[in-house]
C-alpha positions as a Python dict, from the first residue, in 0.01 Angstrom:
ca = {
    (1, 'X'): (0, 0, 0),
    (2, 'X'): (200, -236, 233),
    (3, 'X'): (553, -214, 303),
    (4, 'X'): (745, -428, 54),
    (5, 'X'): (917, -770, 126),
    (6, 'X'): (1280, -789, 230),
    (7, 'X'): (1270, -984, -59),
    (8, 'X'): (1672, -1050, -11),
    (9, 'X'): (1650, -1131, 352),
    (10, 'X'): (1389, -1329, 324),
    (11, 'X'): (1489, -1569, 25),
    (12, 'X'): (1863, -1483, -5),
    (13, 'X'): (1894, -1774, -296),
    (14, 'X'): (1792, -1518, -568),
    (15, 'X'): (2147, -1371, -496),
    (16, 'X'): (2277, -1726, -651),
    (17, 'X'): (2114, -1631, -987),
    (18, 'X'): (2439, -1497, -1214),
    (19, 'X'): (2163, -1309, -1438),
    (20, 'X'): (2108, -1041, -1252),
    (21, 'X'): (1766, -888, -1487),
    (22, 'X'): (1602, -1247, -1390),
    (23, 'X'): (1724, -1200, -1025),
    (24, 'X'): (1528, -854, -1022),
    (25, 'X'): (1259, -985, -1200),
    (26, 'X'): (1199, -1295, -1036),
    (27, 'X'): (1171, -1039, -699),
    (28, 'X'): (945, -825, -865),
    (29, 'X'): (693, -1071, -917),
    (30, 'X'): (692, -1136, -557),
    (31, 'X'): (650, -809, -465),
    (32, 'X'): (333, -752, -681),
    (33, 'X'): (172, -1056, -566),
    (34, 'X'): (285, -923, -242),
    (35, 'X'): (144, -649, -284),
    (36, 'X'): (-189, -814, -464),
    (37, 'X'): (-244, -1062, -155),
    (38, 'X'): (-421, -1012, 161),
    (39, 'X'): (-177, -1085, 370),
    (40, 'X'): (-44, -878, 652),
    (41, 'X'): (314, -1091, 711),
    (42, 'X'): (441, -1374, 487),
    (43, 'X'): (464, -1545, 835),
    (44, 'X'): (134, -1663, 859),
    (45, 'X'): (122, -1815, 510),
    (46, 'X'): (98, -2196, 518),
    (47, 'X'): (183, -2455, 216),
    (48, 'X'): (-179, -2513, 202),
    (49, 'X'): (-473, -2498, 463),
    (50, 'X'): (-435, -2867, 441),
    (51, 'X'): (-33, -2846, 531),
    (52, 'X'): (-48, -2610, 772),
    (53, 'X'): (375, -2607, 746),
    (54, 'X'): (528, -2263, 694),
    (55, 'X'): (536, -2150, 349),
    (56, 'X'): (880, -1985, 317),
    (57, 'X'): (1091, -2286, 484),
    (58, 'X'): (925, -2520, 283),
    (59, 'X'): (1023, -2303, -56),
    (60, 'X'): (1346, -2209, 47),
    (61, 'X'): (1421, -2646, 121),
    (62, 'X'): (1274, -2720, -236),
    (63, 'X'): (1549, -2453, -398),
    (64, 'X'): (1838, -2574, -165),
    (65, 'X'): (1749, -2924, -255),
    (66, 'X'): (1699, -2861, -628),
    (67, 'X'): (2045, -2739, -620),
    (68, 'X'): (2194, -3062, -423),
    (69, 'X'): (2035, -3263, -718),
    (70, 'X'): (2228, -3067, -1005),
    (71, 'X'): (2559, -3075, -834),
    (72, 'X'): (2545, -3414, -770),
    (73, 'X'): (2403, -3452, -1158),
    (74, 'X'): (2692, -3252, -1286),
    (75, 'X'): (2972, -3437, -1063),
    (76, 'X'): (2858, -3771, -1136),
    (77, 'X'): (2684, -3760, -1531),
    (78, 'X'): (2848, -3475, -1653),
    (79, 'X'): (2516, -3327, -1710),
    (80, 'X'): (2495, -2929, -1728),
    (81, 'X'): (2178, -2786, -1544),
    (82, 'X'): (2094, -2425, -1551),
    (83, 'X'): (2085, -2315, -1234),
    (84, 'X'): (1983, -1947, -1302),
    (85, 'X'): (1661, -2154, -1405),
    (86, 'X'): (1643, -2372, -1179),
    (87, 'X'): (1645, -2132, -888),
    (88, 'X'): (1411, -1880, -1031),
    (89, 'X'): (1163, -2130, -1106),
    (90, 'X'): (1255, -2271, -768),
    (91, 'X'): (1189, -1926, -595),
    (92, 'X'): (861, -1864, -785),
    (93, 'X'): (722, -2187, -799),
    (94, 'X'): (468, -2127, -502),
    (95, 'X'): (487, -1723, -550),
    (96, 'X'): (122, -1720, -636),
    (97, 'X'): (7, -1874, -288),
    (98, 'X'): (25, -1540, -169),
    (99, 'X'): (-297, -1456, -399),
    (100, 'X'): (-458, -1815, -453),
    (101, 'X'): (-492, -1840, -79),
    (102, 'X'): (-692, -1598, 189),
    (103, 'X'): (-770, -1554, 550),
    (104, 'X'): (-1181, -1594, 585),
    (105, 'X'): (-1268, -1605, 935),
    (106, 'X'): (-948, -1696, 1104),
    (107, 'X'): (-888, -2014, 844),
    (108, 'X'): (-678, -2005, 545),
    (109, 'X'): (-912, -2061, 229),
    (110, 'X'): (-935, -2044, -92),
    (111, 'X'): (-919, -1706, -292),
    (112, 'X'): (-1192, -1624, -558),
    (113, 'X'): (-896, -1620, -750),
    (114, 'X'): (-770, -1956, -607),
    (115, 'X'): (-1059, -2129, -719),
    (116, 'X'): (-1064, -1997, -1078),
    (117, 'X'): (-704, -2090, -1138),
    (118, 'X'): (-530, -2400, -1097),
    (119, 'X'): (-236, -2380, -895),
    (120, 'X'): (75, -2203, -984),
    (121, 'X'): (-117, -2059, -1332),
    (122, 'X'): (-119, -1700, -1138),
    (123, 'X'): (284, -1704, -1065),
    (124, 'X'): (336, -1836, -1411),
    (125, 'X'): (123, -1510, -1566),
    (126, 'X'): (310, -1246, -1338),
    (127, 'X'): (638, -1447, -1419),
    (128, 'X'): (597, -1399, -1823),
    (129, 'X'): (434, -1026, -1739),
    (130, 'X'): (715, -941, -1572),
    (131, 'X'): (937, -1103, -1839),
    (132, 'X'): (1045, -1402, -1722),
    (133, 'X'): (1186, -1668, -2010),
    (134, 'X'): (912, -1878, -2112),
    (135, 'X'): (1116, -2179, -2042),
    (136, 'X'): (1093, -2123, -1692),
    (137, 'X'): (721, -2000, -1656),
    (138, 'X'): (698, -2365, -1773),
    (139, 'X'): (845, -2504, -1473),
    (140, 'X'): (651, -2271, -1280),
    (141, 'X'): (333, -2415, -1446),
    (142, 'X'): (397, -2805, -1439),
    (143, 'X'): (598, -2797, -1079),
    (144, 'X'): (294, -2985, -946),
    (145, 'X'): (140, -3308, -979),
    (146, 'X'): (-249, -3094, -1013),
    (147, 'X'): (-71, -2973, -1334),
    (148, 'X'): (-265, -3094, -1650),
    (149, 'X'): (131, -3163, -1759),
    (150, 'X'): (452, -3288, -1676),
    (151, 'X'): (740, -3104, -1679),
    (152, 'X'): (955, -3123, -2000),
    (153, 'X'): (1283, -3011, -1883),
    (154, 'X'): (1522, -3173, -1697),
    (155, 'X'): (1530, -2817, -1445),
    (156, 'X'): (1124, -2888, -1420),
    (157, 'X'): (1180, -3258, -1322),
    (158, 'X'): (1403, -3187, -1090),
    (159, 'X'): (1143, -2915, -936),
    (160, 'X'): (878, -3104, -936),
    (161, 'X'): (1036, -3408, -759),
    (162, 'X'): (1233, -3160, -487),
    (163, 'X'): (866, -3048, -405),
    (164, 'X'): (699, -3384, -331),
    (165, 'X'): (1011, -3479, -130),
    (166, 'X'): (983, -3185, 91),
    (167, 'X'): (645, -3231, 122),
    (168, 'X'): (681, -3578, 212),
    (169, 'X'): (895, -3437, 527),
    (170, 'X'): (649, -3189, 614),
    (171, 'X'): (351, -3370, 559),
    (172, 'X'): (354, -3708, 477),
    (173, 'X'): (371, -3942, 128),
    (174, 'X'): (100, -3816, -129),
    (175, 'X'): (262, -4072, -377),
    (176, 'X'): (69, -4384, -455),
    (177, 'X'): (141, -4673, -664),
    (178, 'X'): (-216, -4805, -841),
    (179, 'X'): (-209, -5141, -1038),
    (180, 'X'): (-364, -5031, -1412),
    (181, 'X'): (-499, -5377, -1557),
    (182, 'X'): (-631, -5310, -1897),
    (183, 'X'): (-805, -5547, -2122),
}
């Protein structure tokens, strides 16, 4: 068994969430992928082997900017966002990286379990496992555009788009516009 994360130190958001049994459990999912993954340091763990960006800045930008977008919601529609939910699902969004994704000769691959799963379907399980509200294994589930759906609430919305935008900095514009001409 590996020493655990400094989950704390390392993501110090989860200390924003008020509910304080989601706050432990969001960190306990982390720590059994953790645990699960191959990893030796959450260091060397990329977005993707094709974004070959840190992992943790690049989740720790998509909460802080998630949270920009509801404050400036609130202040300026008077719309309430949950914020417990939206930095949970924020925080575990890309939790399952840890296991989808494996060192094989130096590179950073796919995971046997990486290519049976789509992506984020493995954070979404240990999420409702570990007794996360099914709400936000939702957002977990549809935070990506390779999700077979979009997200439904307006927490997952503003997850999903947070995460294209950062990628966008890291990486570069995955968003296309195609003209659809039916007959």
């Amino acid at each position: 068994m590996k020493p655990a994360l400094d989950f704390q130190a390392l993501f110090p958001e989860v200390k924003l969430i008020q509910d304080a049994s989601l706050a432990s459990r969001v960190e306990a999912v982390w720590q059994e992928l953790w645990q699960m993954s191959d990893w030796d340091s959450i260091d060397s763990l990329a977005v993707s082997p094709e974004i070959r960006y840190p992992h943790l800045p690049h989740n720790r930008a998509v909460v802080e900017m998630a949270l920009a977008v509801a404050a400036s919601f609130e202040r300026f529609h008077g719309v309430k966002v949950d914020r417990d939910a939206l930095v949970a699902a924020g925080l575990l969004q890309d939790a399952s990286k840890l296991v989808e994704y494996t060192i094989t000769e130096g590179e950073m691959t796919l995971s046997a379990l990486g290519r049976a799963y789509p992506h984020s379907f493995w954070a979404a399980h240990m999420a409702l496992k570990h007794g996360v509200p099914e709400a936000i294994c939702h957002i977990i589930l549809t935070h990506s555009p390779q999700a077979a759906t979009f997200p439904t609430s307006l927490e997952g919305k503003i997850l999903y788009y947070v995460d294209q935008l950062d990628v966008l900095a890291i990486h570069g514009d995955r968003w296309r516009k195609q003209l659809m001409i039916s007959k």
